[in-house]
C-alpha positions in Angstrom: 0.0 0.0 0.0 1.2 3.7 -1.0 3.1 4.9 2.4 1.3 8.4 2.1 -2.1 6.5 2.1 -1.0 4.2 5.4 -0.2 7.2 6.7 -3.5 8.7 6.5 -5.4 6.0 8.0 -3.2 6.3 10.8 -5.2 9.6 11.5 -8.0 7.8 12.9 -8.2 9.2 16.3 -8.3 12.8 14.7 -11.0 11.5 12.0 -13.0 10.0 15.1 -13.0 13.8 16.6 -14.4 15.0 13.3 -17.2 12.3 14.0 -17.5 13.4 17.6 -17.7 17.2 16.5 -20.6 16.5 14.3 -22.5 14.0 16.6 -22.5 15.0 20.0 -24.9 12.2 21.2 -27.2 10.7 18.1 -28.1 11.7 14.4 -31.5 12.2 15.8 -32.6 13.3 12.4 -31.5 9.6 10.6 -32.7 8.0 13.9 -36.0 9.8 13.7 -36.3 8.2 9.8 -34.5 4.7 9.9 -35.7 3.4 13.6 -33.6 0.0 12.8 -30.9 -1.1 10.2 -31.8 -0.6 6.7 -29.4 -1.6 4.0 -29.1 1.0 0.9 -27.0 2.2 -1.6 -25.7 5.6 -2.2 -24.0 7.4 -5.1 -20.7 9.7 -4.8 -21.2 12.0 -7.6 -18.3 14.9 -8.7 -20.4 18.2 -9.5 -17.0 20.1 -10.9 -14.1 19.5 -12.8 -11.3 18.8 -10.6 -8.1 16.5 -8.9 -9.2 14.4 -6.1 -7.8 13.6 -2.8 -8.5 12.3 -0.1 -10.5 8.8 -1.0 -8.6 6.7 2.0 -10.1 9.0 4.5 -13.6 9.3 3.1 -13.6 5.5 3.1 -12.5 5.4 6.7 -14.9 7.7 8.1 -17.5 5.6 7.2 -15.9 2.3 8.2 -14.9 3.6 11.8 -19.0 4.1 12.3 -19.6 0.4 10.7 -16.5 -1.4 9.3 -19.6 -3.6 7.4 -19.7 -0.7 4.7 -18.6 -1.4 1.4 -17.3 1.1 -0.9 -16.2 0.8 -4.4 -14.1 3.4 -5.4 -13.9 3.9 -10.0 -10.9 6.4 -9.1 -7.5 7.0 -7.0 -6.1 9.9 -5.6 -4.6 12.0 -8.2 -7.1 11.6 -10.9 -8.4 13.8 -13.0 -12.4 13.8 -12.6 -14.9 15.7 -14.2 -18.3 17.1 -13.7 -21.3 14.6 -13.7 -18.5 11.8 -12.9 -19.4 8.6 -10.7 -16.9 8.2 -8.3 -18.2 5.9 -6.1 -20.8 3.5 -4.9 -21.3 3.1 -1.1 -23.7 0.4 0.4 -24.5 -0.1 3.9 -26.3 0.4 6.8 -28.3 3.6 5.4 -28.1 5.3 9.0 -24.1 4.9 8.5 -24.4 6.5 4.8 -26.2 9.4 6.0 -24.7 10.2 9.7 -21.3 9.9 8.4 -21.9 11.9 5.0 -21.3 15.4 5.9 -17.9 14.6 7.7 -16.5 12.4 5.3 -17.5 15.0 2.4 -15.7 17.9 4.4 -12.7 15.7 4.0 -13.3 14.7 0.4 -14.0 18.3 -0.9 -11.1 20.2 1.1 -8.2 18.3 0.2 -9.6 17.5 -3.1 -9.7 21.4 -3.7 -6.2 21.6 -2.1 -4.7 19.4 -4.9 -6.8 20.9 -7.6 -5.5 24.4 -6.7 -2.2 23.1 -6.4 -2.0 21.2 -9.6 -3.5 24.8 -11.3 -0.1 26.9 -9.7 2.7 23.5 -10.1 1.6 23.9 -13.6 2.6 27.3 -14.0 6.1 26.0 -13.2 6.5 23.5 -15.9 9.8 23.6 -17.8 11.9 25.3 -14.6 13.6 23.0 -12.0 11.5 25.1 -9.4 9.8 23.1 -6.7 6.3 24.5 -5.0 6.7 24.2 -1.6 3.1 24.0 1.0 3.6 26.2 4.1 2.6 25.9 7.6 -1.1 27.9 7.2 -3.2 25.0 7.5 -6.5 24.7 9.2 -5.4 22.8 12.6 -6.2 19.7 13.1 -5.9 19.3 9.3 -2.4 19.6 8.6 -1.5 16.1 7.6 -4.6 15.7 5.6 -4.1 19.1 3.7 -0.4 18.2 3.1 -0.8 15.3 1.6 -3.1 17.1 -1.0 -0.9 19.1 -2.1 1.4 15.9 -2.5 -1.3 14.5 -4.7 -1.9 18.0 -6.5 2.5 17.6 -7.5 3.5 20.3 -4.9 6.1 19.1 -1.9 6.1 19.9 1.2 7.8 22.2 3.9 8.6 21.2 6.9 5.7 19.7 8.8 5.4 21.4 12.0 8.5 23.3 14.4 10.3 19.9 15.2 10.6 19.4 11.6 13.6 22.0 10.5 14.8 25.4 11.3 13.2 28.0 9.6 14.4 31.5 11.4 12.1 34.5 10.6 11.4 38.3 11.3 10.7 37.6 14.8 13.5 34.8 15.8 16.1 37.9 14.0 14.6 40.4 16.2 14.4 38.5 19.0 17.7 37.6 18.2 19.6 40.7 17.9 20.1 40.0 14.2 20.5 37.6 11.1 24.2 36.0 11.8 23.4 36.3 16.0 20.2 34.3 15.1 22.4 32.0 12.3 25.3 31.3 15.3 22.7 30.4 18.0 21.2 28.4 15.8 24.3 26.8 14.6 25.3 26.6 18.0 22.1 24.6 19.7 21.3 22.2 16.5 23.0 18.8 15.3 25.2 19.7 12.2 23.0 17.8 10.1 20.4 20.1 10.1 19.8 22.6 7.3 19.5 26.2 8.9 17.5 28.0 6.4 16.8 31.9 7.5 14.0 34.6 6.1 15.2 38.0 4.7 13.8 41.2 3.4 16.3 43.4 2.0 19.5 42.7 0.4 21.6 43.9 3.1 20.1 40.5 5.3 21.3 38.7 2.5 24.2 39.3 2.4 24.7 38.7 6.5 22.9 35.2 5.6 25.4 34.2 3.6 28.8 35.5 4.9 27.0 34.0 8.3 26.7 30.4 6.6 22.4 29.9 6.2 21.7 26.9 4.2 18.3 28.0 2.5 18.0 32.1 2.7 14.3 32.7 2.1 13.4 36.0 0.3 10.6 37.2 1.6 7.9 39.7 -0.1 10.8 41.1 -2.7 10.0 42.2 -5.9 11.2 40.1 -9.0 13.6 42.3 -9.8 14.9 42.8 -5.4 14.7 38.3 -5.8 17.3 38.9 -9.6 19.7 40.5 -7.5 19.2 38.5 -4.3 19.9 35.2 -6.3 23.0 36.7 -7.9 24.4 38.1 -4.6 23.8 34.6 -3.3 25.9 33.2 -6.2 24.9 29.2 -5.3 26.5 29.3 -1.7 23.1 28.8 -0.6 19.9 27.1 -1.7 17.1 29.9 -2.4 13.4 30.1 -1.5 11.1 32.7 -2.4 7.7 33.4 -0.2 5.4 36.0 0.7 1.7 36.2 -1.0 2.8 33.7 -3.8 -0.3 32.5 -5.6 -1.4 31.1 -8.6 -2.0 34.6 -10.7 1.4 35.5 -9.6 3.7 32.9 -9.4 4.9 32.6 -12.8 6.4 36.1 -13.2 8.4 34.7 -9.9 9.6 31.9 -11.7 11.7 34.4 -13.4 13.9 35.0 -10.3 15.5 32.0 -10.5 15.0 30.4 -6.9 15.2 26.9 -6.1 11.9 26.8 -4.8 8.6 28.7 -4.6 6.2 28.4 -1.3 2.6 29.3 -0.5 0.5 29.9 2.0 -2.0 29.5 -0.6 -2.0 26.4 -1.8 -3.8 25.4 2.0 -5.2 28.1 3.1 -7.0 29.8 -0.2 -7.5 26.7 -2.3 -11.7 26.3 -2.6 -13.4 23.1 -2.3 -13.9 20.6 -5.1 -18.1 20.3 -5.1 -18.9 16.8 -4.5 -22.1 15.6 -3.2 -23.3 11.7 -2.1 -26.4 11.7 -4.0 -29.7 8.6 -5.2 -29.7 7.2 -2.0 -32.0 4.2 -2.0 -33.4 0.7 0.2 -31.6 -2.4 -1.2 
């Protein structure tokens, strides 16, 4: 099984929260309809053209509430769908199929959008050897479901949360005292095999982030022409990252800097939901 699916179905006790968030004691609306088990069959139907993602943990949500549902899924994650498109057929329990709708669809339609966006803006960066980074503005309690779409939609990932890397910005430099302060300390506390990569604004923080020995230098909310001259000073003697309101209607007159890699916000945190809805629900 793909390791970025196994991962998500580790998730379960954040999936099970979801549940508990959106029935707080009973589905008193299915339990007022369906008073016992009723076996039906329901349709998952794509109502826009889209990627989706996210499949693994719709299934899951409803097996956690009945592992006895079957689902038959005509797509993976990563496919291309289109409007009007049959993506799946669920059968079960019909007081499963309904309770557990809403929450697996929230999961289905937010990551889904998350790789569609992202596929949109990766495709804008065809034919460089630029890589579209995610960042850590994602909706909490969501972040490893709303990475992995932007895996699925061809973007890669930051680092995952603080443990994951050193990333030194505005505040750690002021904090700090200043860029190569914040560079030493940092060289000072962490295991030489970590990358120290270090957010600047001006040229003149450049410049201290290299002679200071940063690994990444991340130029942050420069102008195309401020990232040219940036990426020049920098001369290879660190990896570049640009950042800072990067998003699909502007990234690919930031591709002409010539950084190493591109992050957004974004890709997470703007991306709108793919519209997909379970739909011809019906007794067996």
């Amino acid at each position: 099984m793909n390791d970025k699916i196994t991962q998500l179905l580790n998730q379960d006790p954040l999936i099970l929260q979801a549940l508990r968030e959106d029935i707080s004691s009973e589905d008193v609306t299915t339990n007022a309809i369906l008073r016992s088990a009723c076996p039906g069959q329901a349709e998952l139907i794509c109502k826009q053209d889209g990627v989706i993602a996210g499949l693994p943990v719709f299934v899951r949500t409803f097996y956690l509430l009945d592992p006895n549902t079957e689902i038959t899924c005509f797509c993976k994650d990563g496919d291309t769908v289109q409007k009007g498109q049959k993506l799946a057929v669920l059968k079960g329990d019909m007081r499963v199929l309904l309770t557990g709708e809403r929450t697996a669809l929230n999961y289905l339609q937010r990551m889904s959008g998350i790789a569609t966006y992202t596929r949109k803006t990766a495709a804008l960066l065809e034919g460089t050897n630029i890589k579209l980074l995610d960042t850590r503005k994602t909706t909490p309690n969501m972040r490893i479901f709303e990475k992995y779409a932007v895996r699925i939609g061809g973007g890669y990932n930051h680092r995952y949360n603080l443990s994951d890397g050193i990333l030194i910005k505005d505040n750690h430099i002021g904090a700090a005292g200043g860029v190569a302060k914040a560079i030493a300390l940092a060289k000072e506390y962490a295991p030489f095999v970590r990358k120290i990569e270090v957010e600047v604004e001006n040229l003149d923080m450049v410049r201290e982030a290299v002679e200071a020995g940063a690994d990444i230098i991340m130029l942050d909310n420069m102008t195309v022409e401020q990232m040219k001259e940036a990426v020049a000073l920098i001369d290879g003697r660190a990896e570049t990252e640009c950042s800072g309101n990067v998003t699909k209607e502007n990234i690919s007159s930031i591709a002409a800097a010539g950084v190493d890699y591109v992050s957004s916000g974004a890709l997470t945190h703007s991306a709108p939901i793919l519209d997909l809805s379970l739909k011809n629900m019906h007794a067996l």
